[in-house]
gemmi code that builds the backbone of each chain (N, CA, C; Angstrom):
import gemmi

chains = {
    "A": [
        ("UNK", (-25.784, 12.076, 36.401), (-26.643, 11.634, 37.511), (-25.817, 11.559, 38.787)),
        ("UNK", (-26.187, 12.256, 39.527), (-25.049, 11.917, 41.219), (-26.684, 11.084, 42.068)),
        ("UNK", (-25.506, 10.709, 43.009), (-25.794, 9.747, 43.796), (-26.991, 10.032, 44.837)),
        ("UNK", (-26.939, 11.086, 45.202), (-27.689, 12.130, 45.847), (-29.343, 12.011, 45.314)),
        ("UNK", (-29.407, 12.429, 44.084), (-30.267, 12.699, 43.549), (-30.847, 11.379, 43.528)),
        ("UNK", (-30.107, 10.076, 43.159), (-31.225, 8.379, 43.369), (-31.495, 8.185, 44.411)),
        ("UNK", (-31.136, 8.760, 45.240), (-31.199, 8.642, 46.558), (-32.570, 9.386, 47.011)),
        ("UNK", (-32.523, 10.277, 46.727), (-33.660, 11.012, 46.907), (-35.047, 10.444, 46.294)),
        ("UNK", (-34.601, 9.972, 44.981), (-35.772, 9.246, 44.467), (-36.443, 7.851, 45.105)),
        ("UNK", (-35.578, 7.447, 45.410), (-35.840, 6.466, 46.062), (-36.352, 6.363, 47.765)),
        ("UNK", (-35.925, 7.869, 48.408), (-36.790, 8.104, 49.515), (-38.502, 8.295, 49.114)),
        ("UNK", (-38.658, 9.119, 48.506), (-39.998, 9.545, 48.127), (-40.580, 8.426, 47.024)),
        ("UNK", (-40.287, 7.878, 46.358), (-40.560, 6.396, 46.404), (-41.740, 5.549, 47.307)),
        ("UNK", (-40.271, 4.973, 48.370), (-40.231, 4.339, 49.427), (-41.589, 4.821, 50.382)),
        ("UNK", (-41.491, 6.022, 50.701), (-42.727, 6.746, 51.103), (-43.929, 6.889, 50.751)),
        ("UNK", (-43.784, 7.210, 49.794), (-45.289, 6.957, 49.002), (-45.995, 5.038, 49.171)),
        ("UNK", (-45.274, 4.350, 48.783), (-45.663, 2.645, 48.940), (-46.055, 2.553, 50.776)),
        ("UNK", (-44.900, 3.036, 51.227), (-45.119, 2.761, 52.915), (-46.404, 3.448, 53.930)),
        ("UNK", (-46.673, 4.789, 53.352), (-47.281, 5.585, 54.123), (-48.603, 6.244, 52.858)),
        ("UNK", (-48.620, 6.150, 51.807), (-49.385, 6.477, 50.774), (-49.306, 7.967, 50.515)),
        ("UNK", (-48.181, 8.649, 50.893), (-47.868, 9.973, 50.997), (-46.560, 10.487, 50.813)),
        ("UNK", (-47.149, 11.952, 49.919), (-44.886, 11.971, 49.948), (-44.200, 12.660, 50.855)),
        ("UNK", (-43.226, 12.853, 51.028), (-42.524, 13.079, 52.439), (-42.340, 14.810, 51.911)),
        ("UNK", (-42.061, 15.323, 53.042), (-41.654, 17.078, 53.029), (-40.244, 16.866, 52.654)),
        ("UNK", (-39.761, 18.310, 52.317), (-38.125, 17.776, 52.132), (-37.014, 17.734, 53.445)),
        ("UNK", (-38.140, 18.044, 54.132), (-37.425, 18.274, 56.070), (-37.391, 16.493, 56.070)),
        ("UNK", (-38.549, 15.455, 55.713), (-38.256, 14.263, 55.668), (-37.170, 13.517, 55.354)),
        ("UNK", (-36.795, 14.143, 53.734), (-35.553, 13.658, 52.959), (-34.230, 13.988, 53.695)),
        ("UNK", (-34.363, 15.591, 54.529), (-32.896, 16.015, 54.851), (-32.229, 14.349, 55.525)),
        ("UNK", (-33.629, 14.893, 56.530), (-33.619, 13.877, 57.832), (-33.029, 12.158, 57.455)),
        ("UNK", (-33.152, 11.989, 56.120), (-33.367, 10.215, 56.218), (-31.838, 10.335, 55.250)),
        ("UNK", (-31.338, 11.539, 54.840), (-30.401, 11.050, 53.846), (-29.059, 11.791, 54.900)),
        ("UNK", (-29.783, 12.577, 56.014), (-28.518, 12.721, 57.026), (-27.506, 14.367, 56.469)),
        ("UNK", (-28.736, 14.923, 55.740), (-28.116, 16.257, 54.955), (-28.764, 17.146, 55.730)),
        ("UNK", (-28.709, 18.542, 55.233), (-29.412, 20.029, 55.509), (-31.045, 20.214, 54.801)),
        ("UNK", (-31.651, 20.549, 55.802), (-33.183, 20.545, 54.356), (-33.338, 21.929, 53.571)),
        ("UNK", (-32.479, 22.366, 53.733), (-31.908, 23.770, 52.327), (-31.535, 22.484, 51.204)),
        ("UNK", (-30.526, 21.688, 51.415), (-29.603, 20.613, 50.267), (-31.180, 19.806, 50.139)),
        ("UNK", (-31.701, 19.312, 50.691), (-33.233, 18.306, 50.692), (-34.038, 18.901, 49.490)),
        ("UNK", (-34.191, 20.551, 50.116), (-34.957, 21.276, 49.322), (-34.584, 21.353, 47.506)),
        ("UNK", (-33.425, 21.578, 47.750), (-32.816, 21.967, 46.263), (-33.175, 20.279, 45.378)),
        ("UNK", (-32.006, 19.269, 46.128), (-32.415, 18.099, 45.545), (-33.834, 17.988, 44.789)),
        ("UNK", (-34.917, 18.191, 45.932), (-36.318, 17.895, 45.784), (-36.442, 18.802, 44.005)),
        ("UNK", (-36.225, 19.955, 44.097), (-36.314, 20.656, 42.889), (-35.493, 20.430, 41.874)),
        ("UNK", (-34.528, 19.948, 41.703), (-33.596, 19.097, 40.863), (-34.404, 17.599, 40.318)),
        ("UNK", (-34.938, 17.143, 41.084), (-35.692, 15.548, 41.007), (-36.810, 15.984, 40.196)),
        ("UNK", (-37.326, 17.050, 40.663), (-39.248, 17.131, 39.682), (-38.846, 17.737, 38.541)),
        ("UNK", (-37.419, 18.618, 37.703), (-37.330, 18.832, 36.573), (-36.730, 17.807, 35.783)),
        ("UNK", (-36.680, 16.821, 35.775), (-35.988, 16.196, 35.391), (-36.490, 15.320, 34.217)),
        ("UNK", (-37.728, 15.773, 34.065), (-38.624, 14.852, 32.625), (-38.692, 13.433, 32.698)),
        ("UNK", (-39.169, 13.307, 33.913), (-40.064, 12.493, 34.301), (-41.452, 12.716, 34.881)),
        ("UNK", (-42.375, 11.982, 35.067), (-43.692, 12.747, 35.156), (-44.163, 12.337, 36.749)),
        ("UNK", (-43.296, 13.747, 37.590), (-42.974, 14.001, 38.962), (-43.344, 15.488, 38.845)),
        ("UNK", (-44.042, 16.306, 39.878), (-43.970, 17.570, 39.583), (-44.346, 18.029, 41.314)),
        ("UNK", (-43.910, 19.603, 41.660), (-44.009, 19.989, 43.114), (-45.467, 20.804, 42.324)),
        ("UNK", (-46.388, 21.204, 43.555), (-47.508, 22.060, 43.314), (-47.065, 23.153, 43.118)),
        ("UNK", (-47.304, 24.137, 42.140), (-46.976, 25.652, 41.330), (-46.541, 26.127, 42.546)),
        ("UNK", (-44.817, 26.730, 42.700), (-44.717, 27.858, 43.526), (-44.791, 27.015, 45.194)),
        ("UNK", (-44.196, 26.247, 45.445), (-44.008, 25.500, 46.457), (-42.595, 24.239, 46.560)),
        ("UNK", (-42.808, 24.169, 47.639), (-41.781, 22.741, 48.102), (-42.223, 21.513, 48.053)),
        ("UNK", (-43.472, 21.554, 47.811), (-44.204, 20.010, 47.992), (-45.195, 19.113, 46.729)),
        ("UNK", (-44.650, 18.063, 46.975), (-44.598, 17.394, 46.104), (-46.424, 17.203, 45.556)),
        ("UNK", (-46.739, 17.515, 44.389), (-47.831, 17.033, 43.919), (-47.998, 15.446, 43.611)),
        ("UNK", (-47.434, 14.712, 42.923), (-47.364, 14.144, 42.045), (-46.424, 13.488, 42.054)),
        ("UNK", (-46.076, 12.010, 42.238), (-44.734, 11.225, 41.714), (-45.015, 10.303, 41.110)),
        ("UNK", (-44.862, 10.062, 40.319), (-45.728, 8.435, 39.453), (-44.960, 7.311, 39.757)),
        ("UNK", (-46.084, 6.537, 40.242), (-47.406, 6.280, 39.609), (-48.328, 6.978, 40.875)),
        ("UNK", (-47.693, 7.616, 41.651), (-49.101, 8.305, 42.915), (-49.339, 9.577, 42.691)),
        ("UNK", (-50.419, 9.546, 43.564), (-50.842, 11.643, 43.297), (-50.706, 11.634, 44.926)),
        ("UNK", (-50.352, 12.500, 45.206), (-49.970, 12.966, 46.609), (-51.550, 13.652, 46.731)),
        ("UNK", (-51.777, 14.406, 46.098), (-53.549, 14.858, 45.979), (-54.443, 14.015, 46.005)),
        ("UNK", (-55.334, 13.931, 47.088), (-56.505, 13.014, 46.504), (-57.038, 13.347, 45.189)),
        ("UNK", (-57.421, 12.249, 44.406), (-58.461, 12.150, 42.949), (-59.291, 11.235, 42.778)),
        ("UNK", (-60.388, 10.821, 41.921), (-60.908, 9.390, 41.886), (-60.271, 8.340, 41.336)),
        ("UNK", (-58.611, 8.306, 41.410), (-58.130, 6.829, 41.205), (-57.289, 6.504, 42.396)),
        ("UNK", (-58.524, 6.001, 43.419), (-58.426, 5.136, 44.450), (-58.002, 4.232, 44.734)),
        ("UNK", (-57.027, 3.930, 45.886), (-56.043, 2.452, 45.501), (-56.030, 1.997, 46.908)),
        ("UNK", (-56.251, 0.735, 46.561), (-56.754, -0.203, 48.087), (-55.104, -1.148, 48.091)),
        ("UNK", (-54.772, -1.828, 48.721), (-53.648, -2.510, 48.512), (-54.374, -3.440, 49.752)),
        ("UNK", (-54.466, -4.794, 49.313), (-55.082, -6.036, 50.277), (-56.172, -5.455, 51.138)),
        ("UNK", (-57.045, -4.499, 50.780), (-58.271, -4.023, 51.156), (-58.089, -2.787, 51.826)),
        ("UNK", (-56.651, -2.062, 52.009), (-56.325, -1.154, 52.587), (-56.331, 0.301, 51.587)),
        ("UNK", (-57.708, 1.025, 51.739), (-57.294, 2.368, 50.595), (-56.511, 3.229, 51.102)),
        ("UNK", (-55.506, 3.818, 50.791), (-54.523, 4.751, 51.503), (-53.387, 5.444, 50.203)),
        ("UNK", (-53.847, 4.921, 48.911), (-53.134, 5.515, 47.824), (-54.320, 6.293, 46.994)),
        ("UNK", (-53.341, 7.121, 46.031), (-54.247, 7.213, 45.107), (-53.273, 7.444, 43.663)),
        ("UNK", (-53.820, 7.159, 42.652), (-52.753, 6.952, 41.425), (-52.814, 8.369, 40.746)),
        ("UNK", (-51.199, 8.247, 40.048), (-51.117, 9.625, 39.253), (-52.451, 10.254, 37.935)),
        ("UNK", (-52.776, 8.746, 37.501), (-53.467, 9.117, 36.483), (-54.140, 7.742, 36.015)),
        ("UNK", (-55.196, 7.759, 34.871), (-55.531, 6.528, 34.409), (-54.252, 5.895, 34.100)),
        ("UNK", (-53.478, 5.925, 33.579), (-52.069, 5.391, 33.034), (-51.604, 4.671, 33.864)),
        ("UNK", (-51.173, 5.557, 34.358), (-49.993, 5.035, 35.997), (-50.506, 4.146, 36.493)),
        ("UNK", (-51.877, 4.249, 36.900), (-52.776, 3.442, 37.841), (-52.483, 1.929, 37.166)),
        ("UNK", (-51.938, 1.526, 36.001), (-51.661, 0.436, 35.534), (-50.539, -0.156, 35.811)),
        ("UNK", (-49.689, 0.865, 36.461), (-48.334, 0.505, 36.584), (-48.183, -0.016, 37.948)),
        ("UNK", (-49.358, -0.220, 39.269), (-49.013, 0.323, 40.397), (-48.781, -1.597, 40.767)),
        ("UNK", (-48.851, -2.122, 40.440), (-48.906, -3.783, 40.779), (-47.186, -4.216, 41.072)),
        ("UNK", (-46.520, -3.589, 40.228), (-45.031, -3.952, 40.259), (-44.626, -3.200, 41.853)),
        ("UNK", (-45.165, -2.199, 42.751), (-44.885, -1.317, 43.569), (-45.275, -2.336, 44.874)),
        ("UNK", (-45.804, -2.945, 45.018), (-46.273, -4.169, 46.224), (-46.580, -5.417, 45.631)),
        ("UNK", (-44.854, -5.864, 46.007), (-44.937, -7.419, 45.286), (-45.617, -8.234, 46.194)),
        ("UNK", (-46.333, -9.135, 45.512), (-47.265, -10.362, 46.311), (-48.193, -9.928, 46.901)),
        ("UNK", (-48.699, -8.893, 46.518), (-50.016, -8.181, 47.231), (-51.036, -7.583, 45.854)),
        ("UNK", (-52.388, -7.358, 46.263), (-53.144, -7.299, 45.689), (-53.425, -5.673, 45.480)),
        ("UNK", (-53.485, -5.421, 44.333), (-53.663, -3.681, 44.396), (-55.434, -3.327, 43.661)),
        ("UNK", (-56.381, -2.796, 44.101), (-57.122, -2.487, 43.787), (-57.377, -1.009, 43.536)),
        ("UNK", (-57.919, -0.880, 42.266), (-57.885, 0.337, 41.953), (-59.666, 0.708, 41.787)),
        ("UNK", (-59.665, 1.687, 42.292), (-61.581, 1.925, 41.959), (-61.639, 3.297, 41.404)),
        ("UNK", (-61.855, 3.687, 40.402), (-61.727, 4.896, 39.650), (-63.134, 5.320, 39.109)),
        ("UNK", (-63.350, 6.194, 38.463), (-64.844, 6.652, 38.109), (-64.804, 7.279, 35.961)),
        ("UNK", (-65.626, 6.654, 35.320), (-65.433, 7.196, 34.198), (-66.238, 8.691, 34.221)),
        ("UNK", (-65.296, 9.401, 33.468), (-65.304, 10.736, 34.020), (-66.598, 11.398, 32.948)),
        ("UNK", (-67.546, 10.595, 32.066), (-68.864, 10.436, 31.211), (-69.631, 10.433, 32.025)),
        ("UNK", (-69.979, 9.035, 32.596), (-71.187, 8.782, 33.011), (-70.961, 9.168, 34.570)),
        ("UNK", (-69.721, 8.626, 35.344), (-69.765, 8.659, 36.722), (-69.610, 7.484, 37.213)),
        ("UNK", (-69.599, 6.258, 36.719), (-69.821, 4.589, 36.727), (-68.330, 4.608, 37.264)),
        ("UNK", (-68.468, 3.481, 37.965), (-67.367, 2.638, 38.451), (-66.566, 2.319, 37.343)),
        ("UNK", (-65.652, 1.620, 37.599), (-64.192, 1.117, 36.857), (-63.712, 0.720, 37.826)),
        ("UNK", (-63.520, -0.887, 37.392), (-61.890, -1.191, 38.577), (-61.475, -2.029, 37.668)),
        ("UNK", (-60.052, -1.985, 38.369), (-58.877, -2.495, 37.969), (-58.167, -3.542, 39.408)),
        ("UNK", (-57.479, -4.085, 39.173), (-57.121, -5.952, 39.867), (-55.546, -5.672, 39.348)),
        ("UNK", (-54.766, -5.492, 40.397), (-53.345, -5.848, 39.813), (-52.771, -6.589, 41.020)),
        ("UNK", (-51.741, -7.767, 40.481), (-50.841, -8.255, 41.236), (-49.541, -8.659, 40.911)),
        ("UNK", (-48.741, -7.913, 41.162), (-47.599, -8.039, 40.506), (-47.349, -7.289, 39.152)),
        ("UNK", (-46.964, -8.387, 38.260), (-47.190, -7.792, 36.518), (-48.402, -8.280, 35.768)),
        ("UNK", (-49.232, -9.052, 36.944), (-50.652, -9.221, 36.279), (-51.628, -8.360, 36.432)),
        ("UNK", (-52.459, -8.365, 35.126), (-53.801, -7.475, 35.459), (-54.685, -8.887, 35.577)),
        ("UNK", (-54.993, -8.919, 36.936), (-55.783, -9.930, 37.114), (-57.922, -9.481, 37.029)),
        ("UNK", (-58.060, -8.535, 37.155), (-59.318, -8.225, 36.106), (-59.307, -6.640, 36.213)),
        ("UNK", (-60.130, -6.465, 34.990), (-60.810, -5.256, 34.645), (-62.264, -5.027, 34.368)),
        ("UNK", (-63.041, -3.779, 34.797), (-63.992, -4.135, 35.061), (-64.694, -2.349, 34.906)),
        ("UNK", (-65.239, -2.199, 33.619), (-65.817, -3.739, 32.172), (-64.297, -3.877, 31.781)),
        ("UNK", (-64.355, -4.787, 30.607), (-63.397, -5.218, 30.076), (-63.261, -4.143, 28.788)),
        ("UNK", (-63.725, -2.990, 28.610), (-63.657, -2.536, 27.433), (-62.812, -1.384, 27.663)),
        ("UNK", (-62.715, -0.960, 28.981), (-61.819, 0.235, 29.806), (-61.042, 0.687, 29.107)),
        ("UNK", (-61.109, 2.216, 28.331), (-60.021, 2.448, 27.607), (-58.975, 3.474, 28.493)),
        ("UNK", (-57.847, 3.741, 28.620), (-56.770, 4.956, 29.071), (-57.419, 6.589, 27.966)),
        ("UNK", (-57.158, 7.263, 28.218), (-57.282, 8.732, 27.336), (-56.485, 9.616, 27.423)),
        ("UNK", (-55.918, 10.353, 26.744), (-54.848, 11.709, 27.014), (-55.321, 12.740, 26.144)),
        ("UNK", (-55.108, 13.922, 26.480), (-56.296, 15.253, 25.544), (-55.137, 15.692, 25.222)),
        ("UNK", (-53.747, 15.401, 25.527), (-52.849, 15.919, 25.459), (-51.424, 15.025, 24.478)),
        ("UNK", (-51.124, 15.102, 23.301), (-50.352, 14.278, 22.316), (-48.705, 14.199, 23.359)),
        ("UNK", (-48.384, 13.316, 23.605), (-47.451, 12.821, 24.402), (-46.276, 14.115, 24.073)),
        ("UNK", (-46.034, 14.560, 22.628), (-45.120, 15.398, 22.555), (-45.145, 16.940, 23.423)),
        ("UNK", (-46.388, 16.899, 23.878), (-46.282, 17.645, 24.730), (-47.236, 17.903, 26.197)),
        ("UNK", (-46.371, 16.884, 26.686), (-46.618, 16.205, 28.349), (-46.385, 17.288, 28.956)),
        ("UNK", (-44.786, 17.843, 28.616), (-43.962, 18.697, 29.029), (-43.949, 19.611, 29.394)),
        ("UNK", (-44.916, 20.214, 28.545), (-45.541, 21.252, 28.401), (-46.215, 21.353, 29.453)),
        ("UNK", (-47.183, 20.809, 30.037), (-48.301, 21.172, 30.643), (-48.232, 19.361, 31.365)),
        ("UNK", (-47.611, 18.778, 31.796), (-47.851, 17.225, 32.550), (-49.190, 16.976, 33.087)),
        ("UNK", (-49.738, 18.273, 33.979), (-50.746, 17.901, 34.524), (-52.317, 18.016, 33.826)),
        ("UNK", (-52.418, 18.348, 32.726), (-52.904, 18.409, 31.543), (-52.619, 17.067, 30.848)),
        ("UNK", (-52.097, 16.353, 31.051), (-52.339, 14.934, 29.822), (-53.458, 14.047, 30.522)),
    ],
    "B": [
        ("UNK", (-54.623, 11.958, 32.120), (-54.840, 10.666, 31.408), (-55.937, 10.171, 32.496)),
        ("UNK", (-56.928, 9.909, 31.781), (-58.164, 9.418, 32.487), (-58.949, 8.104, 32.158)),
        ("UNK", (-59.423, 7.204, 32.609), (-59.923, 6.089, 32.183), (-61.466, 5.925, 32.113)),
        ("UNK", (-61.790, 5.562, 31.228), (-63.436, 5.406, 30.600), (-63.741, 3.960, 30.372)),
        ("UNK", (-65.053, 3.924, 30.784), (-65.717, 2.646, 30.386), (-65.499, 2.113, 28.890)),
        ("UNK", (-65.425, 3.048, 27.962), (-64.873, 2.297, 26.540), (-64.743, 3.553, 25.702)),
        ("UNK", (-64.611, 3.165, 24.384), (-64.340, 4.503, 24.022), (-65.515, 5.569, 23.077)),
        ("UNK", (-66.384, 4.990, 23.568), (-68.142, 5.872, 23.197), (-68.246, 6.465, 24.799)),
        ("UNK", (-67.157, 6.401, 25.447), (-67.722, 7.171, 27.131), (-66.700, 8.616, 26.348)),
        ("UNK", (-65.529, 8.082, 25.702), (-64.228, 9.182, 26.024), (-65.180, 10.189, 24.470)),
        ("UNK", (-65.734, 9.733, 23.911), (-66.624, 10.387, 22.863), (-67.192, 11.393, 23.471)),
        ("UNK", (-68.253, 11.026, 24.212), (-69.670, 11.906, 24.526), (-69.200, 12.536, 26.046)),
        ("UNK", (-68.127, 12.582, 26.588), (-67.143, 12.980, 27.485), (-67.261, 14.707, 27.083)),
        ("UNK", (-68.177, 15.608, 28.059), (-68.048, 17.015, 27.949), (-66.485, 17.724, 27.900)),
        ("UNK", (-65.126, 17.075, 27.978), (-64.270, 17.423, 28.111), (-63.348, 17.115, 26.994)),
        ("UNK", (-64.048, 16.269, 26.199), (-63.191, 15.359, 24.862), (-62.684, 16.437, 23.828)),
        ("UNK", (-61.388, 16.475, 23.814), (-61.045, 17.258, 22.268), (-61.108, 16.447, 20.790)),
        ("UNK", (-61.658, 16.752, 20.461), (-62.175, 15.751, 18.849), (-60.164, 15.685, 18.452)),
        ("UNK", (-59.511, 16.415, 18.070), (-58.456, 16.042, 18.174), (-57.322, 15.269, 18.796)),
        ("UNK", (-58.259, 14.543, 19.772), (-57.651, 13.712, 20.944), (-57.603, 12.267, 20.682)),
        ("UNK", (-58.766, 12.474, 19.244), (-59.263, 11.075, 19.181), (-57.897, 9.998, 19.079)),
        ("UNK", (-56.647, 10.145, 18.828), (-55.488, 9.379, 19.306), (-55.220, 9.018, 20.473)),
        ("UNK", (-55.556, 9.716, 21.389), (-55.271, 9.588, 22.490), (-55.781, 8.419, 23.277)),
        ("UNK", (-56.927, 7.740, 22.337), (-57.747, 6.849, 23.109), (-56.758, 5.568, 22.981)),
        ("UNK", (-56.574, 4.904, 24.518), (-55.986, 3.186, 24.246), (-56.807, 2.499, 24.861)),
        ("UNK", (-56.646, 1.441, 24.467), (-57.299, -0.025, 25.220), (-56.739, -0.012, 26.551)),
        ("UNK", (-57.304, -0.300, 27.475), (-56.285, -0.163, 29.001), (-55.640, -1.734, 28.779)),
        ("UNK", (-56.737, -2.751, 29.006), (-55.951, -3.882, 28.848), (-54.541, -4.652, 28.316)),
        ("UNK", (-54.586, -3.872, 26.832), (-53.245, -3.935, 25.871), (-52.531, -3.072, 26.282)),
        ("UNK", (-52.948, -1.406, 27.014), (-52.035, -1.033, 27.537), (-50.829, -1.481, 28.214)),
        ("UNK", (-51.888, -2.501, 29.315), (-50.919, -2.998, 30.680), (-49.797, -4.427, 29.856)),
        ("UNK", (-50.415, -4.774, 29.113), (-49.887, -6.112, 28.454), (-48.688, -5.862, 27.336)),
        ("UNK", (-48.332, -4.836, 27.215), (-47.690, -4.291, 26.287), (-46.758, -3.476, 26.885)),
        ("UNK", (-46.937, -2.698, 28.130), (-46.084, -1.409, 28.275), (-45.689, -1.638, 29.431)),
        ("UNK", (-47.076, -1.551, 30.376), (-46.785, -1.677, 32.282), (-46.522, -3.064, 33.049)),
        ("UNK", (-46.521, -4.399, 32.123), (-46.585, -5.786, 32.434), (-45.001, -5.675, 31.895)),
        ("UNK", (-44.246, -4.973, 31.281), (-42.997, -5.552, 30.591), (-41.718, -4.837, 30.836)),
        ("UNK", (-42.094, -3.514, 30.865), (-40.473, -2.224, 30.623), (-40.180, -2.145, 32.453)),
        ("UNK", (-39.141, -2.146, 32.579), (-38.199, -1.576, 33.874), (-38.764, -0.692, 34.299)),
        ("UNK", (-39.226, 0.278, 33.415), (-39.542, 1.950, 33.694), (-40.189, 1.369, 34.835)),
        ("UNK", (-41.752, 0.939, 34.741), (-42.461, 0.554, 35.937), (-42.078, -0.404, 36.565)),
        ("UNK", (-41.443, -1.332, 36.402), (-41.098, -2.921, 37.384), (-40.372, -2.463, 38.426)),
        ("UNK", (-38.996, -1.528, 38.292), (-38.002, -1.697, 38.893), (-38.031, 0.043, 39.911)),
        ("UNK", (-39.036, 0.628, 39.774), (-39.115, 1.995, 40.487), (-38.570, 1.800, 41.814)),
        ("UNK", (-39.012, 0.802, 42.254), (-38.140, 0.702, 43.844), (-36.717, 0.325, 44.178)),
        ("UNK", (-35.700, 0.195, 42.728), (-34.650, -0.404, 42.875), (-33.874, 0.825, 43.408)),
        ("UNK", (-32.947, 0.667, 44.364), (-32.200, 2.275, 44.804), (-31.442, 2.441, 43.524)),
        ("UNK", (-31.470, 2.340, 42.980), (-30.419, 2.702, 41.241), (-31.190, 2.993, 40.136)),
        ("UNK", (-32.795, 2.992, 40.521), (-33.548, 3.388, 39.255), (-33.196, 4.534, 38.507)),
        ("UNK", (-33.122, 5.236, 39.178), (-33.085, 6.883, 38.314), (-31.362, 6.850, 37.928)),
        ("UNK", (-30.568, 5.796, 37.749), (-29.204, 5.676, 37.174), (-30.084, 5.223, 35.584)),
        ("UNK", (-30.565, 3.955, 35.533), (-30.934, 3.768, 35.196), (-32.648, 3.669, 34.132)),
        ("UNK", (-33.057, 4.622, 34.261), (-34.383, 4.437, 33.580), (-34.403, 4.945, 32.639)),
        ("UNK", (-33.055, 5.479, 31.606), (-33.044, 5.403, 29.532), (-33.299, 4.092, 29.607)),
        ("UNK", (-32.221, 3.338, 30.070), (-32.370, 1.982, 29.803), (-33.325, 0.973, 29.973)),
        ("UNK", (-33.785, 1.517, 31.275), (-35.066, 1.043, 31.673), (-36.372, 1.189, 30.410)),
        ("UNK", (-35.691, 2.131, 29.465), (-37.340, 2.435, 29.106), (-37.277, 2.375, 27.789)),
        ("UNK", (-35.835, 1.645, 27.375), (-35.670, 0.844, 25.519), (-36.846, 0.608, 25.207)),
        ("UNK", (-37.188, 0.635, 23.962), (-38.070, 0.010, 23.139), (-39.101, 0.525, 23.807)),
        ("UNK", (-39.573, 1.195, 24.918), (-41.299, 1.466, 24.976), (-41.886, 2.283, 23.530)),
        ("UNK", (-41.644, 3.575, 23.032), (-42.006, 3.827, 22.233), (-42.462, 3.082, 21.077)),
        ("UNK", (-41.781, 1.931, 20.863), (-42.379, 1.151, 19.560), (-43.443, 0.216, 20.203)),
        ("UNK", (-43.573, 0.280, 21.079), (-44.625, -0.855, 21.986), (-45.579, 0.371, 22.231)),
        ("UNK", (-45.347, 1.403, 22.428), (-46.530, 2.315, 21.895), (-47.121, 2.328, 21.010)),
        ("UNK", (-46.339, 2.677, 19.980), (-46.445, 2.656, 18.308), (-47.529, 1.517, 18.115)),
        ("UNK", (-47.279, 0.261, 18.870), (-48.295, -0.870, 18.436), (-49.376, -0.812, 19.112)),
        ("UNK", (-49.738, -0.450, 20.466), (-51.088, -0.023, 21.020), (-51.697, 0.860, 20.280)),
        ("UNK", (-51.238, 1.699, 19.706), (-51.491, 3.117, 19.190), (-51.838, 2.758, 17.761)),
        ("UNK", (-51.450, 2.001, 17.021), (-51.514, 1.893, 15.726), (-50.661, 2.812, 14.857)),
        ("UNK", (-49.513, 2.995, 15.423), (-48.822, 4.203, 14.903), (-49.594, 5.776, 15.156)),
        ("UNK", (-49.845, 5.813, 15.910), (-50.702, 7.469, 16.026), (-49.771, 8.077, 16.197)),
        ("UNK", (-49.623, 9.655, 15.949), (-48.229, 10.692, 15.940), (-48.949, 11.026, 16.912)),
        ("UNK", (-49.991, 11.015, 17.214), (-50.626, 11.129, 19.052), (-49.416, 10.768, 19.917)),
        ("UNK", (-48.997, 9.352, 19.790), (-47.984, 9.519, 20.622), (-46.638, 8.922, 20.146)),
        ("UNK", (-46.355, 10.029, 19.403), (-45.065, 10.144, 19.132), (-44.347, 11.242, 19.604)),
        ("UNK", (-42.877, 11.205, 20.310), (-42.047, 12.245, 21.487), (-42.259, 13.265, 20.290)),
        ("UNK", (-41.797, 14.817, 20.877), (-41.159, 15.779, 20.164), (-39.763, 15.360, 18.763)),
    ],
}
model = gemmi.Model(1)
for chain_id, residues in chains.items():
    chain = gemmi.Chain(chain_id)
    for i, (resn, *xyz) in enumerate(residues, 1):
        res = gemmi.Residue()
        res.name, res.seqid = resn, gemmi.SeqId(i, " ")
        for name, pos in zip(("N", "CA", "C"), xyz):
            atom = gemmi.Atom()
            atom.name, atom.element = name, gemmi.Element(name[0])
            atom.pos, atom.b_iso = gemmi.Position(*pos), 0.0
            res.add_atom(atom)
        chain.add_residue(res)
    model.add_chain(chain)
structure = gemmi.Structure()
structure.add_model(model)
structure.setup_entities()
């Protein structure tokens, strides 16, 4: 692991929570004080790395960093009434409470059956409600192979 | 990974693979089990995460294993 590379993670991170968006790699050159050729490469070094981060097919830019989707989708995320995120997936969307401490994260998502609402209440490491309470997560895809295809689970 | 009203939505779901049927979790026990506890998610904003996130992410698999009921659904390669 070099230093470079947490670094980087932690810009696009940082970005995503601050601005609900991920940065270009002209952003990263810029904030880590490098070349955005070195930004660029980093950036492509960071999304292979088997974690479930990925750039859009055949590009520089970031799809996807979990727990956000750089793409709009229907898992909508309000933070103290402010929508300006949106989550990687049903999954992630569980994770997003630890990402804005002392603040309220609302998630409004759609079951992808009927079309019905779903929300989710996070603050912190609490799930402070769910709504119904019977809300299950789903993957069509057996974890052993995420890898395979990430944007497919 | 998509979230459903329960799991008679992820059933009658035009997109459901009958072989998926592992795939279904409780969201609630999800969060109480996996996303309420491991580093992986708590600590994403620490500038040293990605030094750190094997460690960060001990023991999730068996805290899968128990949402899951043991499903090879989600068990790694």
């Amino acid at each position: 692991m070099n230093e470079e590379l947490a670094r980087a993670y932690h810009i696009v991170m940082r970005s995503f929570v601050d601005t609900g968006r991920a940065p270009h790699y002209t952003d990263i050159a810029r904030e880590m004080g490098t070349e955005p050729e070195h930004a660029r490469l980093l950036l492509h070094e960071l999304t292979s790395m088997r974690l479930p981060n990925w750039l859009s097919p055949g590009t520089d830019l970031i799809a996807s960093f979990a727990p956000f989707s750089n793409i709009p989708n229907h898992h909508r995320v309000s933070v103290d009434g402010e929508q300006r995120w949106f989550a990687q997936c049903g999954l992630e969307a569980l994770a997003l409470g630890h990402l804005f401490p002392g603040r309220t994260v609302d998630v409004a998502s759609t079951c992808l059956d009927c079309g019905d609402a779903i929300r989710l209440t996070l603050r912190d490491a609490s799930l402070v409600a769910l709504e119904p309470s019977s809300v299950v997560a789903h993957s069509n895809v057996p974890l052993a192979d995420w890898y395979v295809d990430v944007g497919k689970s | 990974m998509n979230l459903f009203r329960s799991e008679e939505h992820v059933r009658r779901w035009a997109g459901f693979d009958p072989a998926s049927a592992g795939g279904i979790l409780p969201a609630a026990e999800l969060h109480a089990k996996l996303f309420a506890r491991f580093g992986r998610y708590r600590e994403r904003l620490a500038p040293d995460y990605l030094y750190r996130v094997a460690e960060l992410s001990a023991g999730m698999l068996d805290a899968l294993a128990e949402v899951s009921g043991g499903s090879s659904f989600w068990k790694p390669r």
